[in-house]
N, C-alpha and C positions, 0 to 999 in steps of 0.2 A: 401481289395484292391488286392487282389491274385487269382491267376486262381487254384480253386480248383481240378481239373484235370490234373494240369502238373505231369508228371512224375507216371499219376495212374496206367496205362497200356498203351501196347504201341501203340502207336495211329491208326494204322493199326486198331485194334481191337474196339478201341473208335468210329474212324470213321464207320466201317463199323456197329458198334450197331447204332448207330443214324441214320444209312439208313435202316437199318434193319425196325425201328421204323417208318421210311416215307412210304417204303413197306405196313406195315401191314396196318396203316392207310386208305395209300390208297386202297390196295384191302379189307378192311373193310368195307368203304365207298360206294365201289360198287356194295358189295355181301349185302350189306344192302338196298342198290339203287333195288336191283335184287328180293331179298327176298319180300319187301313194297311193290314192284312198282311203287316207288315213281315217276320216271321220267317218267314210264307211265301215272300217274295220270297226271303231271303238263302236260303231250302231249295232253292229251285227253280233260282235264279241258281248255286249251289253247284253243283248237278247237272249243270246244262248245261257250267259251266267243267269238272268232269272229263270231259265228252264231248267237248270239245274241244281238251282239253290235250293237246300236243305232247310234252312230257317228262314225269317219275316225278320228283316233289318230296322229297327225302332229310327224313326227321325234324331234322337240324340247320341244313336250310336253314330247315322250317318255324320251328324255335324261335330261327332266326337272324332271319326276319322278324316274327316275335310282340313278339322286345326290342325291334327294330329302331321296330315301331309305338308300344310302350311309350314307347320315348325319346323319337321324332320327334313322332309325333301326339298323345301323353300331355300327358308331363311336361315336355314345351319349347314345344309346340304350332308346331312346324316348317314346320308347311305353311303359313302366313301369310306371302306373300313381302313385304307391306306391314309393317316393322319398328313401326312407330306400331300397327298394330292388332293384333299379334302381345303388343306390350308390354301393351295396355291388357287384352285376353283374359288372361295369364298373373296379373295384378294381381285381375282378375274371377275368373280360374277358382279361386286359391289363397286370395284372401283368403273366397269362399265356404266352401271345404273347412274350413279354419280356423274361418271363425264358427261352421258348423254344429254342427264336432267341439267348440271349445270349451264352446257351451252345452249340449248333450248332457251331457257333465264336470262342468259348472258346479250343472246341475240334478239329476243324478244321484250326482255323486259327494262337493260338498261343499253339498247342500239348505239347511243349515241356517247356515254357516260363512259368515261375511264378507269371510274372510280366505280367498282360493281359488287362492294364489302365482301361478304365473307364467300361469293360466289366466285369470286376471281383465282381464290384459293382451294376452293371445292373442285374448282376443273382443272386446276392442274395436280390437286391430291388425286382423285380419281383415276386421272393417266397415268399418273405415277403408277398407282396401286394394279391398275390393267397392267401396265408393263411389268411390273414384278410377280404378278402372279405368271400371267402369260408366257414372259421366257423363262421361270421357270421351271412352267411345263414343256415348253419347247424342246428345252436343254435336256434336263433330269430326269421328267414322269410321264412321256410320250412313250405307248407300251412298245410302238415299232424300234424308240431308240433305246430304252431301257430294257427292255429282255427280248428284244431280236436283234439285237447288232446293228441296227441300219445309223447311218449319219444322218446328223441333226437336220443337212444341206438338201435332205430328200423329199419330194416335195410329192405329194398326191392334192385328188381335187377333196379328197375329207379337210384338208387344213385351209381352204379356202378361207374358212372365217377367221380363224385363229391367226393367221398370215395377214387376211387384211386391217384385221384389228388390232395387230401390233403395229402395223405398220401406218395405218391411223395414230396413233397415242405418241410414236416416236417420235415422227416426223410431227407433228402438232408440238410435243414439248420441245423440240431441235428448233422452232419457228419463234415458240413463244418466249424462250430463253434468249435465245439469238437477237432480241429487241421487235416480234413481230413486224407487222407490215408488209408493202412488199418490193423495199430497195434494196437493190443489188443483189446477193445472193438469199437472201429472206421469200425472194421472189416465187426462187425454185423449192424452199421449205414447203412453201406453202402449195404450191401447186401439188407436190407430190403428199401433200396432208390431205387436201381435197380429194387428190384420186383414188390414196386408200379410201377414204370416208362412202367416198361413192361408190368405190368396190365392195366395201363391206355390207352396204344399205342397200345394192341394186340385184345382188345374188343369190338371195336368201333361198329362192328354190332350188339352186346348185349348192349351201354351202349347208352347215350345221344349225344355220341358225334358229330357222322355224321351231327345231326341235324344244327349242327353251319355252315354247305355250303348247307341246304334247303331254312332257315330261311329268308335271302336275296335274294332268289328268288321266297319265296311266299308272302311275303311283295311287292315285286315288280308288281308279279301278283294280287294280292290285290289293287294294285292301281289306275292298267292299268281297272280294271273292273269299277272302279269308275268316268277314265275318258272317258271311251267309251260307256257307260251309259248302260251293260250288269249287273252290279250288282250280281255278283255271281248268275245268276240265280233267283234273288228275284226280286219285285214288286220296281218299281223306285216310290215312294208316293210325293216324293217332300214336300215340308216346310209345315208345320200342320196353320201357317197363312197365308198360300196362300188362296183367295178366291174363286178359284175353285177348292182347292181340298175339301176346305168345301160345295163346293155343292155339291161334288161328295162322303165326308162322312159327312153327316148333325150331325153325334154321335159327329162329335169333337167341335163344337163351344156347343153343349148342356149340355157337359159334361165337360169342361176344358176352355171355355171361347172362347172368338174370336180369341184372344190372346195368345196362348197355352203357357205355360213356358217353357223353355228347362228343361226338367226332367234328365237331363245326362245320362252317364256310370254307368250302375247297379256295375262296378269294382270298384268306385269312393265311394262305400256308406258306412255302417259300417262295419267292421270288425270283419266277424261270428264267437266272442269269446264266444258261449254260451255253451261250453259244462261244 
């Protein structure tokens, strides 16, 4: 129930690290935007879909598909047909927003105060919840360890984020359990809580992170091609028992009935544990 920062340093210094951290962020973000091309691709990919959209997208269909991305790819993260990795992302994605918002509050709004009510408990619920989502993606639903054999111990520069940001939440709960501060071995908690913190916030253009302000706008564009019948560029087939698109491929009623089944998501099938 305490604000594990009152009285750590002086708040001058607290505040201005936590801006330091939205800095880098941000211009991580961009130099990575710069580096990809990302924002050119979505300009260009944008353009090409109006040249080949088939219908005139109404303003309430677009802002029907905007919630629509909001709910599903936001704040539910929908598109995980694997319920296990769906859980363990929602645990990761909310318990980060939480930790960062809490100490943000913790350091700016009560610096001095020990007592920091129901925020005190919001930043260590948070880490909690990052860490539990976190290694249990680590452990169980990382595809290189679950269906290619590799050990958990294996390290690539993709887990950058996910490494430093457990290793933020640990080492922070291991400091703040331990009685915070920084005597005697509490010292080292926290030093090495700092340098995940700053590892995680200073790398964004080498790790995953950026992607989390792409993700909801190519989902969105994703949509928009589906409802202006441009299809990324692909062939619009329409339903396999429509009757004329069987006369226009005779292969499917010969081969798969009049009736075609829905065959699903090739994501949906087993799970390639054969190594």
């Amino acid at each position: 129930m305490t604000n594990p920062f009152s009285e750590l340093f002086p708040e001058g210094i607290m505040q201005g690290y936590v801006i330091l951290m939205i800095l880098l962020v941000v211009a991580g973000t961009v130099i990575d935007m710069i580096h990809k091309k990302s924002a050119k691709y979505f300009f260009e990919n944008s353009k090409k879909q109006e040249q080949a959209a088939k219908r005139t997208v109404s303003g309430g269909d677009k802002a029907s598909a905007a919630v629509s991305v909001l709910v599903n790819e936001v704040l539910t993260s929908a598109e995980f047909a694997n319920p296990q990795r769906r859980l363990s992302h929602l645990f990761t994605m909310y318990g980060f927003i939480i930790f960062v918002v809490s100490t943000a509050v913790l350091i700016f709004g009560y610096p001095t105060s020990s007592d920091a009510g129901i925020w005190g408990t919001l930043w260590h619920l948070g880490a909690a919840s990052l860490a539990l989502g976190g290694y249990w993606f680590w452990f169980f639903i990382r595809v290189d360890v679950s269906s290619e054999g590799h050990q958990w111990y294996q390290l690539a520069k993709a887990d950058l984020f996910i490494v430093s940001a457990l290793m933020m939440v640990t080492w922070g709960l291991i400091w703040s359990l331990a009685g915070g501060g920084y005597a005697g071995v509490n010292m080292l908690f926290l030093a090495l809580f700092i340098i995940s913190a700053t590892s995680l916030f200073s790398t964004v253009m080498w790790s995953k992170f950026a992607h989390m302000f792409f993700k909801p706008a190519a989902a969105f564009q994703k949509r928009m091609t589906k409802l202006d019948g441009s299809q990324e560029n692909l062939p619009d087939v329409g339903e396999m028992n429509d009757p004329a698109i069987q006369a226009r491929f005779p292969d499917i009623p010969e081969y798969m009935g009049t009736n075609p089944p829905n065959m699903g998501l090739g994501i949906k099938s087993e799970p390639p544990r054969h190594y």
